[in-house]
C-alpha positions as CSV (number, residue, x, y, z in Angstrom):
1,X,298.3,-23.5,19.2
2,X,298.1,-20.2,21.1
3,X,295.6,-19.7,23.9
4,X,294.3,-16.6,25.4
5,X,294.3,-15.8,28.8
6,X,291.3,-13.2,29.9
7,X,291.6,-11.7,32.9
8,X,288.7,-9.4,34.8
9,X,289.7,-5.9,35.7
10,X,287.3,-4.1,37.9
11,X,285.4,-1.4,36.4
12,X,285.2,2.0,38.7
13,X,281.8,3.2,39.6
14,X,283.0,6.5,38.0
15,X,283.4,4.8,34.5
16,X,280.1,3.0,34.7
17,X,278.3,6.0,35.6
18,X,280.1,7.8,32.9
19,X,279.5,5.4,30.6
20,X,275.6,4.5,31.3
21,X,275.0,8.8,31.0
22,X,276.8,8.6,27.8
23,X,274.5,5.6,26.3
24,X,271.6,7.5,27.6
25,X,272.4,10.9,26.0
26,X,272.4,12.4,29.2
27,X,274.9,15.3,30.3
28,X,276.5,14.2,34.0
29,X,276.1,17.0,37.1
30,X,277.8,16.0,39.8
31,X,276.5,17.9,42.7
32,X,278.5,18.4,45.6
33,X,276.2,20.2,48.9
34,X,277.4,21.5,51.9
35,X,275.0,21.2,54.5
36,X,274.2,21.1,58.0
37,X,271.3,18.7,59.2
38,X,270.5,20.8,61.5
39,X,270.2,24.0,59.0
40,X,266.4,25.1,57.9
41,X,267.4,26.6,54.9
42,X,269.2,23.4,54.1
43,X,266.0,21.3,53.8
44,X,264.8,24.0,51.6
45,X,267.5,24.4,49.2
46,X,267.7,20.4,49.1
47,X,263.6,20.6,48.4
48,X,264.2,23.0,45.5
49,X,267.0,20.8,43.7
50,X,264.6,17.5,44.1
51,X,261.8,20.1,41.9
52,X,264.8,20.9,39.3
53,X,266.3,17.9,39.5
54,X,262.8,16.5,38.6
55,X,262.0,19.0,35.8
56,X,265.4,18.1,34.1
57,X,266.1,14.0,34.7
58,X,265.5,13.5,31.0
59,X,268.0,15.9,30.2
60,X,271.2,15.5,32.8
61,X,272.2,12.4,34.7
62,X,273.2,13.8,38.8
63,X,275.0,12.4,40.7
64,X,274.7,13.8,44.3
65,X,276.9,13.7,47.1
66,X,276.4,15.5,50.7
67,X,279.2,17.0,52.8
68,X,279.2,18.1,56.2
69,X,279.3,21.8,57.9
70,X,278.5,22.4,61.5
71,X,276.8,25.8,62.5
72,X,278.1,25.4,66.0
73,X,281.0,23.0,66.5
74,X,280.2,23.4,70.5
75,X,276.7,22.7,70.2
76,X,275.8,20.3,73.4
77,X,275.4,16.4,72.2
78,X,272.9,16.1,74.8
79,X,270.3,18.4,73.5
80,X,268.9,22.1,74.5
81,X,265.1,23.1,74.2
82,X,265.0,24.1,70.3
83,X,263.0,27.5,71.1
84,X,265.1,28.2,74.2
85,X,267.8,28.3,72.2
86,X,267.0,29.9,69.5
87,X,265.8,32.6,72.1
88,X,269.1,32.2,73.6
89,X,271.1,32.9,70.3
90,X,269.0,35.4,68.7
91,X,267.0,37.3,71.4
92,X,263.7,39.1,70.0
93,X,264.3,38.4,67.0
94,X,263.9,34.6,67.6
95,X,260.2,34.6,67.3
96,X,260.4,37.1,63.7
97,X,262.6,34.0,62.3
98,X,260.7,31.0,63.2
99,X,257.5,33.1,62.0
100,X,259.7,33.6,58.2
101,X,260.6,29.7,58.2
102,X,257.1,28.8,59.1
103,X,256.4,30.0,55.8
104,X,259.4,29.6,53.8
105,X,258.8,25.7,54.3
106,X,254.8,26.2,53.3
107,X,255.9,27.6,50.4
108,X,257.8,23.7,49.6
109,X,254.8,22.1,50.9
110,X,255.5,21.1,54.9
111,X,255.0,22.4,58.1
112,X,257.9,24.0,60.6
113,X,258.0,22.5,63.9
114,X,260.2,24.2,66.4
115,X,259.1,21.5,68.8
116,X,262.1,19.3,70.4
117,X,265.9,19.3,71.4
118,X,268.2,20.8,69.4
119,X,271.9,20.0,69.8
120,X,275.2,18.4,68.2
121,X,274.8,17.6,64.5
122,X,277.9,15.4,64.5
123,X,276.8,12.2,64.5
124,X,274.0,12.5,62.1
125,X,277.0,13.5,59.5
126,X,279.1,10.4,60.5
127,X,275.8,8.6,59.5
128,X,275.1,10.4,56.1
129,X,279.6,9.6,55.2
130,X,278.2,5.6,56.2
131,X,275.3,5.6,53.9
132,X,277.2,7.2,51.0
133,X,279.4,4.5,51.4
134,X,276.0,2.0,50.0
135,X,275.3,4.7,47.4
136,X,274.9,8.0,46.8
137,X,271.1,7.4,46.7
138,X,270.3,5.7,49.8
139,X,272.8,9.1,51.2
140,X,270.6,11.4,49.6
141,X,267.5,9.5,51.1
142,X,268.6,9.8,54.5
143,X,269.3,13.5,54.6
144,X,265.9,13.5,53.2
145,X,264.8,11.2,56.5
146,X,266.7,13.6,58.9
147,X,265.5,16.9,57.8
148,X,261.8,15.5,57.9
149,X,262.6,14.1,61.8
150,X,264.4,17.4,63.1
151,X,262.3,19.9,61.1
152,X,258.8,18.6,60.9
153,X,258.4,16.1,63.7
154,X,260.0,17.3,66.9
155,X,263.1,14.8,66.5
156,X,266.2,15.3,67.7
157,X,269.2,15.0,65.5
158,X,271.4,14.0,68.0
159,X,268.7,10.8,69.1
160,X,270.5,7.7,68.5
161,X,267.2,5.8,67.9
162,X,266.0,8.3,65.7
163,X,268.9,8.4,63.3
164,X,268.6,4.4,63.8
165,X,265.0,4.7,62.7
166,X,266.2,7.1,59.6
167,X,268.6,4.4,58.4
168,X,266.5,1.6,58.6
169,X,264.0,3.9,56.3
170,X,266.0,4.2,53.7
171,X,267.7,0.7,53.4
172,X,271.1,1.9,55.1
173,X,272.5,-1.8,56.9
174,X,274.6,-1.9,59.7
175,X,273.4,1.9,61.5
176,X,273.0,0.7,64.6
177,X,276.7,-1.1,64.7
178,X,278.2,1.5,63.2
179,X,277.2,4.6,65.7
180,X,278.1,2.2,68.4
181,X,281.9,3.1,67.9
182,X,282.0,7.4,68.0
183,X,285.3,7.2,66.0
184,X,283.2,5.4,63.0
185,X,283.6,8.2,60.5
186,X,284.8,10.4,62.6
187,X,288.2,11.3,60.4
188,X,286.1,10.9,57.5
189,X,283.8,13.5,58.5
190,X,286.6,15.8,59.6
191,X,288.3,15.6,56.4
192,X,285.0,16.6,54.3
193,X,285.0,19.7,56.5
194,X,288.5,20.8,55.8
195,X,288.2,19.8,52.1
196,X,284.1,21.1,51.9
197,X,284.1,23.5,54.0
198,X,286.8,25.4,55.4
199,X,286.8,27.8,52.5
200,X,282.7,28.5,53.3
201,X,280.5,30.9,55.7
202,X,277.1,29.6,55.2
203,X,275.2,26.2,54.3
204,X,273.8,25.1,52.1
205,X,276.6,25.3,49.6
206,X,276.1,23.9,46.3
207,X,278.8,22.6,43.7
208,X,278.1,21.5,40.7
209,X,280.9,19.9,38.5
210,X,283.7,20.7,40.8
211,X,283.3,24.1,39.3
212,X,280.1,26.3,39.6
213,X,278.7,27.3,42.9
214,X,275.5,28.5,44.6
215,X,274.5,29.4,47.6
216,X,271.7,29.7,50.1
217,X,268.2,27.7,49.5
218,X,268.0,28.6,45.6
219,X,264.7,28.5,43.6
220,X,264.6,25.8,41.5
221,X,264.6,27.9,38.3
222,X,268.1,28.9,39.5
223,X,269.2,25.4,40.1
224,X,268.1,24.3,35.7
225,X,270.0,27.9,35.1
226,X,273.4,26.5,36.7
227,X,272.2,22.9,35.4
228,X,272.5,24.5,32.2
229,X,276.1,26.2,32.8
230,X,277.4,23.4,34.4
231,X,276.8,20.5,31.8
232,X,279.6,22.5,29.5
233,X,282.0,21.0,32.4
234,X,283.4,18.1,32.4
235,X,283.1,16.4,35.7
């Protein structure tokens, strides 16, 4: 008599996502952004995509995944008076800027605030590598968390309690634990630089299917355009 011996092999997440956008008739874009939490044009780039990405969820299946980029590498993890140093940086034509992003961001619906400490960015990207590590959308979530706190409400990136408080938001476990230690994701996050980022000059950096790219805080017809070009490659 012959028995049969079944054995379990674990299925990669890869496969299963492949396979549940194949049973739903839905092309895959995987979306890979550069970005810097600290980065204005970031936020609105990221609040263009949710628009397309909205428009066209009955057509694709995205799969979104955020990298880091740091606009100043030096920047002071203590924290700087945000208008002081954007003063600092960009002299005169400081106040000409913030008056553009004031309404850049009414045009996606929210309010600029230049109120607040400005500083390091680092460990707000060792955060986003540990939520990506429960899923894509809880990481997605919290950069939505961080750009609200910085850019809307006065919060400082570099707060430990604030990034804490993000977390806890959007169901990220184990934050708190996890910043305690400021090697936690550090070689993680360095990596995703030199693979993300080295090769770029500006954030946010958008690529979609390891293959077509866009930059800069796109509208979101030009985000279904390059939804469009990019469902012909296989991810």
């Amino acid at each position: 008599m012959l028995s049969l011996s079944l054995q379990k092999f674990p299925i990669s997440p890869r496969f299963l996502h492949r396979s549940m956008a194949i049973n739903s008739g839905k092309k895959i874009i995987r979306i890979d952004i550069s970005s810097d939490t600290v980065c204005p044009w970031c936020f609105v780039g990221k609040k263009n995509l949710d628009k397309a990405t909205a428009l066209t969820n009955d057509q694709y299946d995205f799969k979104i995944r955020w990298h880091p980029f740091l606009l100043n590498p030096s920047a002071p993890k203590e924290g700087v008076n945000k208008k002081d140093y954007y003063r600092n940086k960009f002299g005169p034509r400081s106040e000409q800027m913030i008056s553009r992003m004031s309404e850049v961001f009414k045009g996606v619906g929210l309010e600029y605030n230049m109120s607040g400490l400005t500083g390091s960015s680092l460990d707000s990207h060792r955060l986003l590598y540990f939520a990506g590590q429960q899923g894509l959308d809880k990481q997605n979530d919290l950069a939505e968390e961080l750009f609200l706190g910085y850019f809307t409400q006065g919060r400082y990136i570099g707060d430990r309690e604030f990034l804490i408080e993000a977390a806890r938001k959007v169901g990220v476990e184990g934050a708190a634990d996890f910043l305690e230690n400021p090697n936690n994701g550090l070689k993680e996050v360095n990596e995703e630089l030199q693979q993300y980022s080295s090769n770029i000059s500006g954030v946010p950096h958008f690529v979609l299917n390891g293959k077509y790219q866009l930059s800069g805080g796109q509208p979101p017809e030009s985000f279904i355009q390059a939804f469009q070009a990019a469902s012909n490659i296989t991810p």
